[in-house]
C-alpha positions as CSV (number, residue, x, y, z in Angstrom):
1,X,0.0,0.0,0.0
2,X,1.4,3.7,-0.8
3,X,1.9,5.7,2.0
4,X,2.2,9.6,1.9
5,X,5.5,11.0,2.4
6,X,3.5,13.3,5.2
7,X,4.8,11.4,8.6
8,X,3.1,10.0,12.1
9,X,4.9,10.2,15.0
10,X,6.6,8.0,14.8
11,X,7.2,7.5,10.8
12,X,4.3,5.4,9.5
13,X,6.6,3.1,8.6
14,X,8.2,2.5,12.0
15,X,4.6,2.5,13.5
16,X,3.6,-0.3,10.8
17,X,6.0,-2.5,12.0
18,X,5.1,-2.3,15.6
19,X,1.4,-3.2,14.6
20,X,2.7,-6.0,12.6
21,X,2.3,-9.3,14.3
22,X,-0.1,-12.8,15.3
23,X,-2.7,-12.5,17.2
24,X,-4.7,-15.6,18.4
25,X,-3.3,-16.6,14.8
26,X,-4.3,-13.9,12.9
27,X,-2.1,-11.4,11.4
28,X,-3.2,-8.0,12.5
29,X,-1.6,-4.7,10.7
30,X,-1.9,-1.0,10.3
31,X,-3.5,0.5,7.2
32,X,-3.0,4.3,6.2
33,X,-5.9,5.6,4.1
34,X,-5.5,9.2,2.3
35,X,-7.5,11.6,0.0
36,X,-5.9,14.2,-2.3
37,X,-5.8,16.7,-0.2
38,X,-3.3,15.6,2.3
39,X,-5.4,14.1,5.2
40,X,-4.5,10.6,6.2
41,X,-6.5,8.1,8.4
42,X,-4.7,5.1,10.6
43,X,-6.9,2.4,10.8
44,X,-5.8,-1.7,12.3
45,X,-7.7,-4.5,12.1
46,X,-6.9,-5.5,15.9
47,X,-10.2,-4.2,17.1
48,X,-11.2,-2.1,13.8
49,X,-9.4,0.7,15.2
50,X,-9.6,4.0,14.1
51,X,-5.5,4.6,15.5
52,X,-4.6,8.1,13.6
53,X,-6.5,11.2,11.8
54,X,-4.4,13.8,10.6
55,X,-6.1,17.0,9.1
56,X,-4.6,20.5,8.9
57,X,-5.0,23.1,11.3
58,X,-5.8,26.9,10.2
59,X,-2.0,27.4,9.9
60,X,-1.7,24.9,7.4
61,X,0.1,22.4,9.9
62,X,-1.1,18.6,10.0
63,X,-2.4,17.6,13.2
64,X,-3.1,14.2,14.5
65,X,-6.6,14.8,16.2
66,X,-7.1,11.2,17.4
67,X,-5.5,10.1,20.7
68,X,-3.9,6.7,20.2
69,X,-0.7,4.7,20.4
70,X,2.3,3.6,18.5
71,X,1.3,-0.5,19.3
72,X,-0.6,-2.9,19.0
73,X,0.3,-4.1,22.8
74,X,-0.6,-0.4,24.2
75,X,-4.1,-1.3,23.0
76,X,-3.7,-4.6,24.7
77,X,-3.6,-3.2,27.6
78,X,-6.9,-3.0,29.6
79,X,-6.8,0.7,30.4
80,X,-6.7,1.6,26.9
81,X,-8.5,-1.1,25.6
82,X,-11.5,0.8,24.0
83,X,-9.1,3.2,21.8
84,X,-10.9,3.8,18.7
85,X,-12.3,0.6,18.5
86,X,-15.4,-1.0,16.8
87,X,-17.2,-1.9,19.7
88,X,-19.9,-4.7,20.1
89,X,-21.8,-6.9,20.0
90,X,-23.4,-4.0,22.4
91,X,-21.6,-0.4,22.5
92,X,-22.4,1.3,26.4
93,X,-23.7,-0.9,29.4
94,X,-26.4,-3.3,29.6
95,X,-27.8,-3.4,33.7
96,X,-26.9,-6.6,35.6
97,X,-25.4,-8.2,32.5
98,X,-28.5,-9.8,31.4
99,X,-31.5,-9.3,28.7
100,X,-34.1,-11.2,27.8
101,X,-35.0,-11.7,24.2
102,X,-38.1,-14.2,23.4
103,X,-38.7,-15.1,26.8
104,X,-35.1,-16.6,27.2
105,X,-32.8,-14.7,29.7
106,X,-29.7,-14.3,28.6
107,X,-26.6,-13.8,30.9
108,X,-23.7,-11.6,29.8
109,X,-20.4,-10.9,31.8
110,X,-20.3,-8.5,34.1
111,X,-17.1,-6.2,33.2
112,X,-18.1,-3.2,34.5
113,X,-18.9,-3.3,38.3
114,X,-22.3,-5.2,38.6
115,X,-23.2,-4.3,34.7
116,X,-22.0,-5.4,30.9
117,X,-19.9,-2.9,28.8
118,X,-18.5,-2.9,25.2
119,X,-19.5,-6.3,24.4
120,X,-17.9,-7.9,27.5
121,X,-14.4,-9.5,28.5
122,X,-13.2,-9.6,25.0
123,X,-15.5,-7.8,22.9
124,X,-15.0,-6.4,19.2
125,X,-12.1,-4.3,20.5
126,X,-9.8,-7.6,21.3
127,X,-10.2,-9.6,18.0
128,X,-8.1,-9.5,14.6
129,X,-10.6,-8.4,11.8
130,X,-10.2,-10.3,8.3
131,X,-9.1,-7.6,5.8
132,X,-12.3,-8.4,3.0
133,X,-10.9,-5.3,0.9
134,X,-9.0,-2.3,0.3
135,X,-8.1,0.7,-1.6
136,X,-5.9,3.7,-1.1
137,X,-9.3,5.4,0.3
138,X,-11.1,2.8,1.8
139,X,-10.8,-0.2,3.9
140,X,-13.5,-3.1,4.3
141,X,-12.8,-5.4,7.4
142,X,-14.9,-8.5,8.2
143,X,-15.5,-10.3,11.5
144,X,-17.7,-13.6,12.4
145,X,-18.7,-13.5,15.8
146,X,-19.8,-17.1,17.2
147,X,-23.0,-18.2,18.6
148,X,-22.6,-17.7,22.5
149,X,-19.4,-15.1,21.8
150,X,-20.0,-13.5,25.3
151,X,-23.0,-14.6,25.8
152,X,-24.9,-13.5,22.7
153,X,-27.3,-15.9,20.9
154,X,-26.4,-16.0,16.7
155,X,-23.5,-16.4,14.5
156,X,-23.4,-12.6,13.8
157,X,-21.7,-11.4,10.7
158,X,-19.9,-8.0,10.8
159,X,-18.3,-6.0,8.3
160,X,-17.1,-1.9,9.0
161,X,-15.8,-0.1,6.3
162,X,-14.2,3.3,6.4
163,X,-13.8,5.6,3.7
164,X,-11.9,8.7,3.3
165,X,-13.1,10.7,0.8
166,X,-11.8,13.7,-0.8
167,X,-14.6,16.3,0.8
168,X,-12.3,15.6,4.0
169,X,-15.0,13.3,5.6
170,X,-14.0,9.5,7.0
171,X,-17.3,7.9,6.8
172,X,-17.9,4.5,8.8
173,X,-20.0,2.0,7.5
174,X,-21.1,-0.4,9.6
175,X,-23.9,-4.1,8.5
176,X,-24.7,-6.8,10.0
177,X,-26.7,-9.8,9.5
178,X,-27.4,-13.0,12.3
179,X,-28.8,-16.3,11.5
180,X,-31.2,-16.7,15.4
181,X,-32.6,-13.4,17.0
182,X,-29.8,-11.2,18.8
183,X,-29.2,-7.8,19.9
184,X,-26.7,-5.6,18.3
185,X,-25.9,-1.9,19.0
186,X,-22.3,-0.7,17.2
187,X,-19.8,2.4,17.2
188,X,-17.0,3.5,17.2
189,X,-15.1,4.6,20.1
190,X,-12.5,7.5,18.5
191,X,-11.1,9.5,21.6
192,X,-10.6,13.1,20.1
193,X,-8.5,16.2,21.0
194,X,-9.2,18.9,17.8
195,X,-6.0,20.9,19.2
196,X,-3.8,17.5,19.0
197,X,-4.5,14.1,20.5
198,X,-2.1,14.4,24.2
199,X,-2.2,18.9,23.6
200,X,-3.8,19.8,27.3
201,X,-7.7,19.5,28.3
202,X,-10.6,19.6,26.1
203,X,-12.6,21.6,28.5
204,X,-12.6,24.7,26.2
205,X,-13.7,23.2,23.1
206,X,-16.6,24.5,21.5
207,X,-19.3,22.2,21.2
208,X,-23.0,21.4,19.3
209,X,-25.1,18.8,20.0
210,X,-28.6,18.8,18.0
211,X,-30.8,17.8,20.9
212,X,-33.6,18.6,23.1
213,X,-33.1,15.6,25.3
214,X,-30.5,13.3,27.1
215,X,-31.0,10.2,29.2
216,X,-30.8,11.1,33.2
217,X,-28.9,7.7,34.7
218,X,-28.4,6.5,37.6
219,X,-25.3,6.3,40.0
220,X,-24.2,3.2,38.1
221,X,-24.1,5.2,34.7
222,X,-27.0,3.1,33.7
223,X,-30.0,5.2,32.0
224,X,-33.1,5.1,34.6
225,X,-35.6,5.1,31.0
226,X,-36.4,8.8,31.0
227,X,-35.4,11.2,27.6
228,X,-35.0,14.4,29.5
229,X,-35.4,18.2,28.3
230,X,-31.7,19.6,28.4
231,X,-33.2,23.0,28.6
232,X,-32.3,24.8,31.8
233,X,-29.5,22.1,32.7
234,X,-25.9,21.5,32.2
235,X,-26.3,19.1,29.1
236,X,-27.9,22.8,26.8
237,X,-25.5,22.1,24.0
238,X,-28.2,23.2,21.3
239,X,-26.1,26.4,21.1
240,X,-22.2,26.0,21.0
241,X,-20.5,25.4,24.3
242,X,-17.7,24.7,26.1
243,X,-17.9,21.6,28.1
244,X,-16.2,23.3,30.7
245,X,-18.3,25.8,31.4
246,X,-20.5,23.1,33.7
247,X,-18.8,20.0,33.3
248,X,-18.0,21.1,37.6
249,X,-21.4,22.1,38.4
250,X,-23.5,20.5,41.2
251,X,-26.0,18.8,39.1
252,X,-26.4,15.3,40.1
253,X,-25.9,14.0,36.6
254,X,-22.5,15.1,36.2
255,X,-21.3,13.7,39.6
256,X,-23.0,10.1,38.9
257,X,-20.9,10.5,35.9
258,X,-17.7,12.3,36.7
259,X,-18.6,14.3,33.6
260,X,-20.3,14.3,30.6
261,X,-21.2,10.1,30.3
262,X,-24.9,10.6,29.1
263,X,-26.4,9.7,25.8
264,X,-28.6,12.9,23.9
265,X,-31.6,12.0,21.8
266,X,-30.9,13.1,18.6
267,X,-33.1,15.7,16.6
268,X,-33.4,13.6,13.2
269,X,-35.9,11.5,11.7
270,X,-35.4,7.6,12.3
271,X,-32.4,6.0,10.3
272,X,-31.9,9.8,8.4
273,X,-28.2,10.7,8.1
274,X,-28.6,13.8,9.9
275,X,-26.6,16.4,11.6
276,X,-25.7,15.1,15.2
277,X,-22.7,17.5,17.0
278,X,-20.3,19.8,16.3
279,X,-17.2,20.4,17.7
280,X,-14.5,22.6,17.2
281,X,-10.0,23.2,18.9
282,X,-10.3,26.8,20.7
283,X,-6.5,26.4,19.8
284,X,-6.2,25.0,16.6
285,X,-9.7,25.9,15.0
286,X,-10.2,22.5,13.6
287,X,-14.0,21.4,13.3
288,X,-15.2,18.1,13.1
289,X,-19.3,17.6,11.9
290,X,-20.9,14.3,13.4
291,X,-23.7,13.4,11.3
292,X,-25.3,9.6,11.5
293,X,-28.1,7.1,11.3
294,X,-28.2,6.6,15.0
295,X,-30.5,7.8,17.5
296,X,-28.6,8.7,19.8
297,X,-24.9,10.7,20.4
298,X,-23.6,9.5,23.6
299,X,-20.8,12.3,24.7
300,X,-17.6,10.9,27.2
301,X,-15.0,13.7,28.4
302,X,-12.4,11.2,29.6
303,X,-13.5,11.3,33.1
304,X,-11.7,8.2,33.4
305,X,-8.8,9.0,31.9
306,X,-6.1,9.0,34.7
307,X,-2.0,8.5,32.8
308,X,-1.8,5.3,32.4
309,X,-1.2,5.0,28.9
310,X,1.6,6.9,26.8
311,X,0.2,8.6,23.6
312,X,1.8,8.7,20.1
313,X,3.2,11.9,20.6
314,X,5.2,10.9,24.2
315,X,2.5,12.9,26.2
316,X,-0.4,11.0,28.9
317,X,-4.1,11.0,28.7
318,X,-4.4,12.5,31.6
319,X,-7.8,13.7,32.9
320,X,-10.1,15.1,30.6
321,X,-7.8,15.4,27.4
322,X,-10.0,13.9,24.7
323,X,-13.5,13.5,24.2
324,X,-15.8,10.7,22.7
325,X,-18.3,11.4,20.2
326,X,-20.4,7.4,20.3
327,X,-23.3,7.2,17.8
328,X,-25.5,4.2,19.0
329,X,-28.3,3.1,20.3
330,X,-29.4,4.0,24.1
331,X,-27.0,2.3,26.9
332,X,-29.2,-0.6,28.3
333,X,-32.3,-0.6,25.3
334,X,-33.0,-4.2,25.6
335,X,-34.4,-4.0,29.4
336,X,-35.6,-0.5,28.3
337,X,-38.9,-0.7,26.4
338,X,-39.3,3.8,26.1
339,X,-35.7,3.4,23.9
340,X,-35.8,2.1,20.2
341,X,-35.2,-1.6,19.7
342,X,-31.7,-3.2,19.2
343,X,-33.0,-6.3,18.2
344,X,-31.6,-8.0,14.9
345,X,-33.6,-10.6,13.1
346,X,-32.3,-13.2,10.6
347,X,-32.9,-12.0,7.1
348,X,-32.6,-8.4,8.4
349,X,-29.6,-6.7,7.4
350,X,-28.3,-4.2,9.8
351,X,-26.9,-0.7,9.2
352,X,-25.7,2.1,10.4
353,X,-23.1,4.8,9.3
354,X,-21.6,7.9,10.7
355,X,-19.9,10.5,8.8
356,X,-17.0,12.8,10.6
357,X,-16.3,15.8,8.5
358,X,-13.2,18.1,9.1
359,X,-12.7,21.8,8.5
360,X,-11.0,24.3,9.8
């Protein structure tokens, strides 16, 4: 595959190496997709990780806005596990680690205190995709996830494919299809800083979201089945603002979370591509548009982030310096009968995409 001349840190050919090797007996790698004006996305198939995104700043200068690492056994690591990864079979928490689906309960593990999270112990994020195709723009990846994987009924079929297209937008393209009734709700889990993945807080970032409601939760982060009017509280991002103007308030919310850990109801019509956030570097004035299929944006400002894990430019993600931007379904739908079904039939194909568009 070609790779730009325009380097990583470290060279993408160094960093190819160190993402070059077996895992569970599949070869896993790192892929560099371009466009013609100069932007460059890192994606491996160890987890379908989105690993780099370079895009210029309004100097000119080409900055990595996606916090990630220079190997594969960084993301191995179980504090950084969740690093741009495709995450499923179900993205967010599921309550008690069980669902019921036909009048059959289903036990799941319980990876996150007394709830399910990100598909479980292993998960999406911990497999070697098959590489089904590629092009200097786009890259198709394929996964077969058993009947029973975790705890999930159905051989379930996966395939993500990102594109980077020459309008500047990487669009991610997930389907799906099952062969026994299952649940399935799938994103990506990009942790962004738009002034430089590991370049300080993102507290004064400017900030969208196209909503009128969020989903209140409870002290174990798990929605309590309400969709909420976010006027007159902290989560009013229908006009741009800076997380950290509130993220500190007194609001019960943002102490169950730490932060911002709350999924918004989007303002779109059902399955529409439609505009979903906004966000924008106070330092850098890069902008990224969010628009997608899902219902739901669920916004994450590393409240968990704590130093652990070395970035790709030497620095820490420390507290608070990159944000998630998670298009999905609601945390916890399938005990939650007010939130839109994640149920996937056989002979239904599932979709979804989700379209980041850069500017500066």
């Amino acid at each position: 595959m070609h790779l730009c001349n325009m380097p990583l840190n470290p060279p993408i050919s160094e960093k190819k190496i160190s993402f070059a090797q077996s895992i569970d007996g599949k070869l896993a790698d790192l892929f560099i997709l371009k466009n013609k004006n100069g932007l460059q996305a890192g994606i491996s198939n160890y987890g379908a990780r989105w690993i780099s995104m370079l895009v210029p700043d309004q100097k000119g200068n080409m900055i990595n806005i996606v916090a990630g690492f220079d190997t594969i056994d960084a993301y191995m690591n179980p504090s950084a596990a969740y690093y741009g990864a495709t995450i499923g079979r179900y993205a967010n928490r599921i309550a008690n680690g069980t669902f019921i689906l036909e009048n059959k309960a289903y036990p799941l593990a319980t990876n996150n205190g007394g709830n399910h999270l990100h598909g479980g112990d292993k998960g999406f994020h911990n497999v070697v995709w098959d590489v089904a195709a590629i092009n200097k723009n786009s890259l198709l990846l394929k996964y077969l996830s058993p009947d029973g994987e975790e705890g999930y009924p159905g051989n379930l079929e996966v395939f993500v494919r990102y594109t980077l297209a020459d309008t500047d937008e990487l669009k991610i393209e997930f389907t799906a299809s099952t062969d026994k009734p299952t649940i399935i709700n799938l994103t990506n889990h990009a942790y962004f800083n738009l002034n430089g993945a590991g370049n300080g807080d993102i507290l004064n970032h400017i900030v969208r979201i196209n909503a009128d409601r969020y989903t209140p939760i409870n002290e174990n982060l798990i929605p309590v089945g309400n969709m909420d009017a976010v006027q007159g509280t902290p989560f009013d991002f229908r006009e741009p603002t800076s997380p950290g103007s509130r993220i500190n308030d007194s609001n019960p919310q943002l102490i169950y979370g730490n932060g911002y850990d709350h999924s918004f109801v989007l303002n779109k019509e059902e399955d529409s591509l439609g505009i979903a956030a906004t966000a924008k570097g106070n330092l850098t004035g890069i902008e990224m548009e969010v628009r997608t299929t899902e219902p739901a944006l669920h916004l994450y400002t590393g409240n968990f982030m704590d130093g652990s894990n070395i970035l790709s430019n030497g620095s820490v993600d420390k507290f608070r310096t990159a944000f998630c931007m998670e298009t999905q379904h609601f945390p916890d739908s399938p005990n939650n009968k007010n939130f839109p079904s994640t149920i996937l039939m056989p002979g239904i194909v599932y979709q979804s995409i989700t379209v980041f568009k850069f500017s500066n």
